[in-house]
C-alpha distance (Angstrom), angle and dihedral (degrees) to the residues before:
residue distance angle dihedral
X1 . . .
X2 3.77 . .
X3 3.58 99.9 .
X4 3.68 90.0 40.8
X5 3.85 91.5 58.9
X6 3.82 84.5 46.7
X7 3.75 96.1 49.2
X8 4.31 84.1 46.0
X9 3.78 101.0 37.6
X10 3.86 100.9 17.2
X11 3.84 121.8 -131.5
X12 3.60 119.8 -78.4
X13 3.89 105.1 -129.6
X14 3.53 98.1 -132.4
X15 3.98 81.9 58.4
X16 3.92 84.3 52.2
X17 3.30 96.7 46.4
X18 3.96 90.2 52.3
X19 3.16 93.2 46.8
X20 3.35 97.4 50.6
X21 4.48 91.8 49.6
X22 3.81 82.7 48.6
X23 3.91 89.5 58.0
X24 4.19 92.9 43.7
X25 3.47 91.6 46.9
X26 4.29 88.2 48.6
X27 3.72 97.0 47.3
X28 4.18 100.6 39.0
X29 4.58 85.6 41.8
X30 3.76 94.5 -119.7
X31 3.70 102.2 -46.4
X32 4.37 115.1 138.4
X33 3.51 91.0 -140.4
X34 3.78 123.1 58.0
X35 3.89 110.8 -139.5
X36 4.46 85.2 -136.5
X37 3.35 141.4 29.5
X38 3.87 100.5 -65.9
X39 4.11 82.1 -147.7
X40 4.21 82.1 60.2
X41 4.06 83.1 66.6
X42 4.15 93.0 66.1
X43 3.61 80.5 55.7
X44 4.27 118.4 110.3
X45 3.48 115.7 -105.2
X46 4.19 95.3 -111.5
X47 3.98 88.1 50.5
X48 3.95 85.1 51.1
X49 3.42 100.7 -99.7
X50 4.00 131.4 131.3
X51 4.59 88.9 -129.5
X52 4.18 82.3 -127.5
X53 3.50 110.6 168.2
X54 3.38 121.3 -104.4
X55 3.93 106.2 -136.4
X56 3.87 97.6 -165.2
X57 3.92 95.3 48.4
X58 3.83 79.5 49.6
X59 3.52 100.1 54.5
X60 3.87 86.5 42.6
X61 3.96 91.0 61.1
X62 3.95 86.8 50.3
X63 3.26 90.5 53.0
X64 4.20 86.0 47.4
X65 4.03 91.3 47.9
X66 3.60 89.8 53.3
X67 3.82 92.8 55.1
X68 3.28 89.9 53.5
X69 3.86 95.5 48.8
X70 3.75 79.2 49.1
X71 3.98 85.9 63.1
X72 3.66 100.7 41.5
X73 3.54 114.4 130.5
X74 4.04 127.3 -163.1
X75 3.19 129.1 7.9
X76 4.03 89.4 -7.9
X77 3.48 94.8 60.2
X78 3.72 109.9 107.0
X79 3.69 127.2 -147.4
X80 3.80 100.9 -117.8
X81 4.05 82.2 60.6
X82 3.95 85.3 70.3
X83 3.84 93.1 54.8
X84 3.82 93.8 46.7
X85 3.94 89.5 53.7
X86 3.95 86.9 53.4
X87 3.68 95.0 44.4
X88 3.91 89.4 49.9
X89 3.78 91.9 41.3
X90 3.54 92.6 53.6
X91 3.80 104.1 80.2
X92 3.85 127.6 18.6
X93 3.78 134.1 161.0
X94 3.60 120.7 -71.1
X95 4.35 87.7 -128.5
X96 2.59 105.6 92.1
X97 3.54 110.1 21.2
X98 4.09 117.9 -127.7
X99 4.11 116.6 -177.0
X100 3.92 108.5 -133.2
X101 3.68 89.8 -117.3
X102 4.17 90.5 59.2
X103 3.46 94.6 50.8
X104 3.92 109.1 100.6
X105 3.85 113.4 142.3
X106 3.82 128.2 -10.5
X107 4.04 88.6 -140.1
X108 3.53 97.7 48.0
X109 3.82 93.3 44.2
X110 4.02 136.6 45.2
X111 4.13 96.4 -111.8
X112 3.45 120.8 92.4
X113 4.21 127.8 -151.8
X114 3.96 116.4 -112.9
X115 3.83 106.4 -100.0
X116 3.55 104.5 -149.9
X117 3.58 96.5 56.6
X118 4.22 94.4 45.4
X119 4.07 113.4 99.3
X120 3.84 107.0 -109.1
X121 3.64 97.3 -104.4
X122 4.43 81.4 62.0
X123 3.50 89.1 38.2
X124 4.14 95.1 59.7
X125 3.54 88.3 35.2
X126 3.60 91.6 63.2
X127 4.08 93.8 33.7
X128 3.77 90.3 59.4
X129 3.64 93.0 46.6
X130 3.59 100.6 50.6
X131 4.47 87.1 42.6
X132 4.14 79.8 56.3
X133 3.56 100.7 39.8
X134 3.85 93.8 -121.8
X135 3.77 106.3 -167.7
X136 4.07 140.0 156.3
X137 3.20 112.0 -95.5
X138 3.66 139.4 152.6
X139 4.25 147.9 161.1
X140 3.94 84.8 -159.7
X141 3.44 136.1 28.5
X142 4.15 125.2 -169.3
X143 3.32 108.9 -119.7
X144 4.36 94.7 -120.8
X145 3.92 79.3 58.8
X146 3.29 96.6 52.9
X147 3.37 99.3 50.3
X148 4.14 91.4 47.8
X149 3.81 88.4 59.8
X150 3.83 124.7 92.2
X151 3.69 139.3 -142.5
X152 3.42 100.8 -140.1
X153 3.83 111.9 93.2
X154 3.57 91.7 -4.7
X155 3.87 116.7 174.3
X156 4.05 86.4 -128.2
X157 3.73 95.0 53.4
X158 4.05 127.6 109.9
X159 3.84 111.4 -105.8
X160 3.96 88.1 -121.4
X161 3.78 85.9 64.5
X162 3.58 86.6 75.2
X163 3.88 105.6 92.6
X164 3.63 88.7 52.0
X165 3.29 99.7 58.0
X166 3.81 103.8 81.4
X167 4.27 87.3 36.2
X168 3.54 114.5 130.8
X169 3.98 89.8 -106.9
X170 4.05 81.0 56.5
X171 3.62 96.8 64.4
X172 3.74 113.1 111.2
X173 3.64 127.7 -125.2
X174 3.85 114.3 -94.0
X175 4.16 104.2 -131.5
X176 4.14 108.3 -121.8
């Protein structure tokens, strides 16, 4: 249950840094200063290590998983993934400028959602992706997904592409 609630609700750090005293102060019996490397702990037991687990590198693979729930396509793809691409759709930077009707998917294209006005589930989300680089990228594509991506603002695309991107030849089809 706990590290569903943390994969839902995400851990607050001062609950991971509690946590994480609680666990020092368990392992070394009360004393302030650890004898090793409390790092040495994480370690596996034939590398002489206790295999502890590390609570923040947890919470950072949560915080992974749920990006790539976020991505999940078919009949994976949960609902609350559709609200999350609104919310981050909803306000970008004015530099450079992105029409509402080419903004898709911050991964999948080169824009990137305001941060201060996301929720903070949206706002980790995006935190943990940039701190792990999380990009598109593919050998092989399935041909439904290729056809579901755009070409405006495409992660792929030259930077000079740029000023054509909200042209009037840009503007993406409405669906009837």
């Amino acid at each position: 249950m706990t590290q569903y609630l943390a994969s839902v609700q995400s851990m607050p750090k001062e609950t991971e840094e509690y946590l994480d005293k609680r666990i020092k102060l368990f392992v070394w019996e009360g004393r302030k200063k650890a004898p090793i490397n409390h790092e040495i702990l994480y370690l596996p037991v034939e590398e002489g290590g206790k295999n502890l687990l590390s609570i923040k590198d947890r919470n950072a693979a949560l915080a992974v998983k749920t990006i790539q729930k976020f991505l999940m396509k078919g009949e994976d793809h949960a609902k609350w993934c559709d609200l999350a691409a609104d919310s981050l759709r909803k306000d970008v930077p004015d530099k450079p400028k992105v029409e509402k009707s080419a903004r898709m998917n911050p991964f999948i294209q080169t824009w990137a959602p305001l941060q201060k006005k996301l929720p903070k589930p949206l706002k980790r989300m995006m935190k943990t992706a940039s701190k792990f680089r999380v990009k598109f990228d593919a050998l092989a594509l399935a041909k439904d997904v290729k056809e579901e991506l755009l070409i405006w603002f495409h992660t792929g695309g030259k930077k000079d592409l740029g000023r054509h991107n909200n042209s009037a030849c840009a503007t993406p089809a409405k669906p009837n």
